[in-house]
C-alpha positions in Angstrom: -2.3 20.1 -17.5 -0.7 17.1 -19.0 2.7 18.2 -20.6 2.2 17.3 -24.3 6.1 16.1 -25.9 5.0 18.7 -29.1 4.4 21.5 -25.9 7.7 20.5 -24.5 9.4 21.1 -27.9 7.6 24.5 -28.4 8.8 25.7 -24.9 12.1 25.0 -25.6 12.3 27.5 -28.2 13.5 27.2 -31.7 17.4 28.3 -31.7 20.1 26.6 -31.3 23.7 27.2 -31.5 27.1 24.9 -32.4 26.8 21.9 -30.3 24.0 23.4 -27.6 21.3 21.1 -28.9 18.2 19.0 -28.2 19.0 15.6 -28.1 16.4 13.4 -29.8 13.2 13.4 -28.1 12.9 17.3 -27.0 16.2 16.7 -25.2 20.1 16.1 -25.0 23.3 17.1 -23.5 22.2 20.9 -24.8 23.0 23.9 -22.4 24.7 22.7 -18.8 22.7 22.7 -16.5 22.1 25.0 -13.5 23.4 23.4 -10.1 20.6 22.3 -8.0 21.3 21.7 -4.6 20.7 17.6 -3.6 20.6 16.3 0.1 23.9 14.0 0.9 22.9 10.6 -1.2 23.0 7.2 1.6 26.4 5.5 1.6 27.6 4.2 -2.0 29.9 2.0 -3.6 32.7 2.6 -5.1 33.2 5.1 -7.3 33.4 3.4 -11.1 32.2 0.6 -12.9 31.2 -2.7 -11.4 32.4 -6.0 -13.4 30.4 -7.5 -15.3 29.5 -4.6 -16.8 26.4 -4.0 -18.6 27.4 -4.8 -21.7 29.2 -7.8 -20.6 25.6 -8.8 -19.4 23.6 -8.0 -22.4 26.2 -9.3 -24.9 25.0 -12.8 -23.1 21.4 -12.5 -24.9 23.4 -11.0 -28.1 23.1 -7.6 -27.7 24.8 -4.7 -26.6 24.2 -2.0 -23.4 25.6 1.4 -24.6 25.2 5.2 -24.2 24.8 8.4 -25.2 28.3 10.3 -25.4 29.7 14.2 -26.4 32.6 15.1 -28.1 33.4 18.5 -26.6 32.7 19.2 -22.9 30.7 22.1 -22.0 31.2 24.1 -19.0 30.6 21.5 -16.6 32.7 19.0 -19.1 29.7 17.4 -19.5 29.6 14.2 -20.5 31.8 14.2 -23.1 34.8 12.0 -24.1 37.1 14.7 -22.3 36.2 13.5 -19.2 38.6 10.7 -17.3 35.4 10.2 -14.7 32.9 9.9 -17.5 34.9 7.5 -19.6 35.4 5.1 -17.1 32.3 4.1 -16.8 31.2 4.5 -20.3 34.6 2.3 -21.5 33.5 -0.6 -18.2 29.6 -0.4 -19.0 29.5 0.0 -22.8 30.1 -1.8 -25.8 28.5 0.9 -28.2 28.0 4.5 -28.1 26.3 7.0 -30.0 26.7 10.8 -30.6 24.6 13.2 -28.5 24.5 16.3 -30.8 27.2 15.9 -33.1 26.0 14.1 -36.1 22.6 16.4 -36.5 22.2 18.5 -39.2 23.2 21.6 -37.2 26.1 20.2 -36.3 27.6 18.7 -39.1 26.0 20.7 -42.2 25.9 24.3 -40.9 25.6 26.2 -44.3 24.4 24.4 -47.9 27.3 23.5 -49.3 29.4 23.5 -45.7 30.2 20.3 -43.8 31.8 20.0 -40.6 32.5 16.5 -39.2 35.3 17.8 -36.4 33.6 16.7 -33.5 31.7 13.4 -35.1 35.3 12.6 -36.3 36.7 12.9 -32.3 33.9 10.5 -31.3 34.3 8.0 -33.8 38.0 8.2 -32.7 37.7 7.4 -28.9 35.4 5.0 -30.0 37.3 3.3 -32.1 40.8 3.6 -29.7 38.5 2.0 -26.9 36.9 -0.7 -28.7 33.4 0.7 -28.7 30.8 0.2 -31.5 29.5 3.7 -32.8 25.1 4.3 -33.9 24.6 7.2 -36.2 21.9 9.8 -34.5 20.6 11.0 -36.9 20.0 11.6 -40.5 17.1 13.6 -40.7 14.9 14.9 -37.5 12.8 16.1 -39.1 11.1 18.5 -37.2 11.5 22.9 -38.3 12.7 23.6 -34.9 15.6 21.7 -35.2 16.3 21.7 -39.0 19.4 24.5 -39.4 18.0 27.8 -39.9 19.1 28.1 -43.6 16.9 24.6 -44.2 14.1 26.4 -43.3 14.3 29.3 -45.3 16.0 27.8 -48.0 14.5 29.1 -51.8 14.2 25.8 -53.7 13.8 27.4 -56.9 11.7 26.5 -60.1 11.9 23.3 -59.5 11.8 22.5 -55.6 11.1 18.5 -56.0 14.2 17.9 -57.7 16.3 20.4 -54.9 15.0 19.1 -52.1 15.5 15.9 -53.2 19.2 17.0 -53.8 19.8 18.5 -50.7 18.2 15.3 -48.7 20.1 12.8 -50.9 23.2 14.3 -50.9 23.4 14.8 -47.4 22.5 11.4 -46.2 24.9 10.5 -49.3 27.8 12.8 -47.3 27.6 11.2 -44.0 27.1 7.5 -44.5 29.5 7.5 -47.4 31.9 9.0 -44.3 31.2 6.7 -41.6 30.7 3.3 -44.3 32.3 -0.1 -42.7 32.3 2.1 -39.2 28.9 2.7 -38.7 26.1 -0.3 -39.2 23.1 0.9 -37.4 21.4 4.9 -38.1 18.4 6.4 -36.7 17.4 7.6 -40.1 14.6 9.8 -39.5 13.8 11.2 -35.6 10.3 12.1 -34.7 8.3 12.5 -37.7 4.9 13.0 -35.9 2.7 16.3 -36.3 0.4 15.9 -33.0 -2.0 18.7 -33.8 -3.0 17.0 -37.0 -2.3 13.3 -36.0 -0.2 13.2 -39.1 3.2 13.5 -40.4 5.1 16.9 -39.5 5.2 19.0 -42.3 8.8 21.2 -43.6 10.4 23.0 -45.9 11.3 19.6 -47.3 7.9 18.1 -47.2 6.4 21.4 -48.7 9.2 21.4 -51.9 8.3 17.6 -52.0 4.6 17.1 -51.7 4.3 15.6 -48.4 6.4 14.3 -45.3 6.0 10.8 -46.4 8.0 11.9 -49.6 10.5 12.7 -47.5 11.0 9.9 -45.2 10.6 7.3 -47.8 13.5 9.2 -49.5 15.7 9.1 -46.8 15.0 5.8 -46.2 16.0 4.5 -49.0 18.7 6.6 -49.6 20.2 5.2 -46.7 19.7 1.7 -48.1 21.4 2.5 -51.5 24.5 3.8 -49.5 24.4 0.3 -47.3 22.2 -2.3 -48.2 23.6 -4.3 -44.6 23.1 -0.9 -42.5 20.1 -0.9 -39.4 17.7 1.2 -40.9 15.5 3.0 -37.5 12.8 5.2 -37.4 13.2 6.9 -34.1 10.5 8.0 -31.5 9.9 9.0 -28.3 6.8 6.7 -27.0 7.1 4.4 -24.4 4.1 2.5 -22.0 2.9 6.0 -19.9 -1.0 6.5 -20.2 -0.4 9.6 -22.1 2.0 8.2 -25.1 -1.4 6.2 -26.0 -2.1 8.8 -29.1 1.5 9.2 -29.8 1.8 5.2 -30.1 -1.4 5.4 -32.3 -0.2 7.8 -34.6 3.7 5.8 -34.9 1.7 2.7 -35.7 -0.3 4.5 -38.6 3.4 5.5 -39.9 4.4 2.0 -39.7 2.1 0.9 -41.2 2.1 3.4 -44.4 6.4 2.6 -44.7 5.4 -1.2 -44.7 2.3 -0.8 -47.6 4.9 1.6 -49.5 7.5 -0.6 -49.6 9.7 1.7 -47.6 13.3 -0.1 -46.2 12.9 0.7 -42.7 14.2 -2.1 -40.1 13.3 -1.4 -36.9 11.6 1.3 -34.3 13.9 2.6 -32.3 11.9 3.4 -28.6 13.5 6.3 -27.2 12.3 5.2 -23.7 12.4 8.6 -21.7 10.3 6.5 -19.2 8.7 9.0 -16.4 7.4 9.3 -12.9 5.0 12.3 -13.2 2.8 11.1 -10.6 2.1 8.2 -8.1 0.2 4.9 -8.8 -1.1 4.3 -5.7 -1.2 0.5 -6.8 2.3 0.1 -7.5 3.9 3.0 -5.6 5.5 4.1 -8.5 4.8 5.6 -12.1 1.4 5.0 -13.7 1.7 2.4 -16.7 -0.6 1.1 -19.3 1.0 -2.2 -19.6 -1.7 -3.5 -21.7 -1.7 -1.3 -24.1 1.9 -0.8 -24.4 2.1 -4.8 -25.0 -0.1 -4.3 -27.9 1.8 -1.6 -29.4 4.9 -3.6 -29.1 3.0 -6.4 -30.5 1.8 -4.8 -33.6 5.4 -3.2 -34.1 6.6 -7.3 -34.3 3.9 -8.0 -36.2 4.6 -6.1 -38.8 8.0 -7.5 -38.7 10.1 -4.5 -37.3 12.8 -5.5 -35.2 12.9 -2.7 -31.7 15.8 -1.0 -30.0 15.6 0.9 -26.6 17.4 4.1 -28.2 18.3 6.5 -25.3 16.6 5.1 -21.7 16.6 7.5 -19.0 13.8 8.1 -16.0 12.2 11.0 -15.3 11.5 11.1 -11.3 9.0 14.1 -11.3 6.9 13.2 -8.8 8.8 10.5 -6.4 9.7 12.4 -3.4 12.9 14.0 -2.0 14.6 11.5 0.1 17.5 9.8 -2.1 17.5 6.3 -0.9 13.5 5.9 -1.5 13.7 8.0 -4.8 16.6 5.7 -6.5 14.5 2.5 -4.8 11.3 3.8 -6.7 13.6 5.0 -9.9 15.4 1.0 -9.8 11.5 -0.8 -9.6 9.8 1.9 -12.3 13.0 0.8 -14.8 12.5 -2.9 -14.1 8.8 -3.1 -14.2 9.3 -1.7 -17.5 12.1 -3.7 -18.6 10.9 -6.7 -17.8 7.8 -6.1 -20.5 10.4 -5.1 -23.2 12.7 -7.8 -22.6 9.4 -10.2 -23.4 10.3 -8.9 -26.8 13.6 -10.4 -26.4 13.6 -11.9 -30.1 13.2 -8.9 -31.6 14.7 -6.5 -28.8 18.2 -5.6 -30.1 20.7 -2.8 -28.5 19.6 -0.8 -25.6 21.4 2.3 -24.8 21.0 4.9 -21.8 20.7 8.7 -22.8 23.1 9.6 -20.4 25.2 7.6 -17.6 25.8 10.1 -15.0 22.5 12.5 -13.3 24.8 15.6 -13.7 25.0 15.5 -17.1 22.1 13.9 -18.2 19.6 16.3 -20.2 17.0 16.2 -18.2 18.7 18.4 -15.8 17.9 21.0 -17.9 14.7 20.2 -19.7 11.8 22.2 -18.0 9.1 19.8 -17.8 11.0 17.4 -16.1 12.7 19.3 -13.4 11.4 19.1 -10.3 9.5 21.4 -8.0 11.9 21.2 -5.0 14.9 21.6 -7.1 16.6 18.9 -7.2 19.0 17.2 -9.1 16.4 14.5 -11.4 18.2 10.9 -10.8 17.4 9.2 -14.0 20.5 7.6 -15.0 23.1 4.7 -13.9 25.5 6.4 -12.2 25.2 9.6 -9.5 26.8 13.0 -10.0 29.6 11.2 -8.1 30.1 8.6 -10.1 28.9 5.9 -8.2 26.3 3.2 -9.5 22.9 3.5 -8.1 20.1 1.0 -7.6 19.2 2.0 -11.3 22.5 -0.1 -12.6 21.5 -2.6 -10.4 18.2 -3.3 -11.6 19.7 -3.1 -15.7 22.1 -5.7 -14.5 19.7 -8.1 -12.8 17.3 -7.8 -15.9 19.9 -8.5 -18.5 21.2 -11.1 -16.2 17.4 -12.8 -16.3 17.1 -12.2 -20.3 20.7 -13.7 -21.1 
């Protein structure tokens, strides 16, 4: 059956402890993964960045290349600003960053009236020590299984518009007011989209409130009232597989509504989670609905929303086990798809990778994306060795082509 991102979320379960989150789109740097056992990759180069690096290349068309990034390693040190190896390439690739887990409410508001921005703080830190721009991921996911537990059994009282309201204002209040003048672009609301009902997920919040869209427009422009100059995102997970047609639909219809009620929302952030789950065999890679996914994107523009690749990754499912063709067919999947977005190039600004290094990317560990021989998915920049791939090559050439 065709793995549904709502099914995804469901078989991932519902609890969540400290930082062992989902990242945004059903996935993240949560758990470390289980080693898988992957044949000897074909000769590399040398472990580290390559100069230019990415940002260098995409600064060129005025915008930035950047990544995904944790504050506290795991067992494996996963991806996290604790490790040398990691950093490198982050600090020779980068020129922005964003927080894996660490700004979501579970991480930073564990309790009502308890904040804790410890491990935000340390990212914002080595950002700031190494240069590096810092997004803010993100305000309000609002989706139950990953609102803190006392969020959704909170008792809003007698009058649960006005304390919902409080809670939502004040938190969004608490963290920008923190990161204000550091800070200039937030994913303010994360996947907002109820599949079973084509329609806005519904919450504790949305049920003390009235409806979702109460919500979100709240938190939208909450967030402008804290920063009138801020990037305001709505974040979602479609990108141009056959199967995101209904999702894309349904984003489009809350576009829309955030445009006819005057909500201040910016741009879409596209998560990009691009995947291989099966073999074209026209193009020898991933199917793609290009057409339609240009008429998506065109809508989006057309409604005047600027677009930011949020957290790019490839999910290699069904390309087979053999390295050197797997990273060839991972390399053309990422351009072919590139090259559409960066057709957008007016409105296309940051693009950021969810992940640089396989091992510690979160697909490792998400279920639906593992694959049935085992093996280590290579979906990001950089092997578990540290060594770029054809991947980096291909994000080079195409911001080399857009600059």
């Amino acid at each position: 059956m065709t793995i549904t991102r709502r099914h995804a979320l469901e078989v991932m379960g519902t609890t969540l402890a400290g930082l062992q989150l989902a990242a945004c789109g059903g996935g993240g740097s949560s758990p470390a993964p289980a080693p898988v056992s992957t044949p000897p990759a074909p000769p590399a180069g040398p472990v580290g960045a390559p100069v230019p690096g990415l940002n260098t290349l995409a600064a060129k068309g005025k915008r930035r290349f950047g990544s995904a990034i944790a504050s506290t390693p795991g067992t494996t040190n996963a991806g996290s600003i604790q490790n040398p190896d990691y950093t490198a390439i982050v600090k020779g690739e980068c020129g922005i960053v964003v927080p894996e887990n660490e700004m979501k409410w579970q991480a930073v508001r564990p309790a009502p009236t308890v904040y804790s921005f410890d491990r935000m703080d340390e990212i914002v830190r080595w950002a700031q020590a190494n240069a590096l721009a810092v997004r803010g991921h993100t305000l309000l996911w609002h989706r139950p299984q990953w609102f803190p537990n006392w969020l959704n059994t909170y008792d809003f009282g007698a009058t649960p518009v006005r304390e919902a309201e409080r809670i939502l204002t004040e938190h969004i209040q608490t963290v920008m007011r923190r990161y204000k003048g550091i800070i200039a672009s937030y994913d303010v609301v994360n996947e907002a989209i109820d599949h079973d009902r084509n329609a806005t997920i519904e919450t504790s919040l949305s049920r003390a409130m009235g409806s979702p869209e109460a919500v979100l427009d709240l938190a939208f422009h909450t967030a402008r009232a804290e920063d009138p100059k801020a990037q305001l995102v709505y974040n979602d997970y479609m990108s141009w597989e056959p199967q995101h047609a209904r999702h894309c639909a349904d984003v489009l219809r809350l576009l829309e509504g955030f445009r006819k009620r005057g909500t201040p929302v910016d741009a879409l952030g596209i998560q990009s989670h691009i995947e291989i789950f099966a073999i074209d065999p026209a193009t020898g890679v991933g199917p793609y609905a290009e057409r339609e996914w240009r008429r998506f994107l065109d809508e989006v523009t057309g409604m005047g929303y600027r677009l930011l690749v949020t957290e790019f990754d490839v999910k290699d499912k069904a390309l087979p086990a053999d390295i050197a063709t797997r990273d060839a067919k991972v390399a053309d999947f990422a351009r072919r798809y590139f090259e559409v977005m960066f057709d957008y190039a007016a409105h296309l600004d940051d693009v950021l990778a969810w992940g640089m290094v396989d091992r510690f990317n979160w697909l490792q560990g998400f279920g639906p994306s593992k694959r049935d021989d085992g093996l280590e998915v290579r979906g990001t920049p950089y092997d578990s060795s540290y060594r770029a791939k054809p991947l980096r090559t291909a994000l080079a050439n195409v911001f080399t082509a857009a600059g």
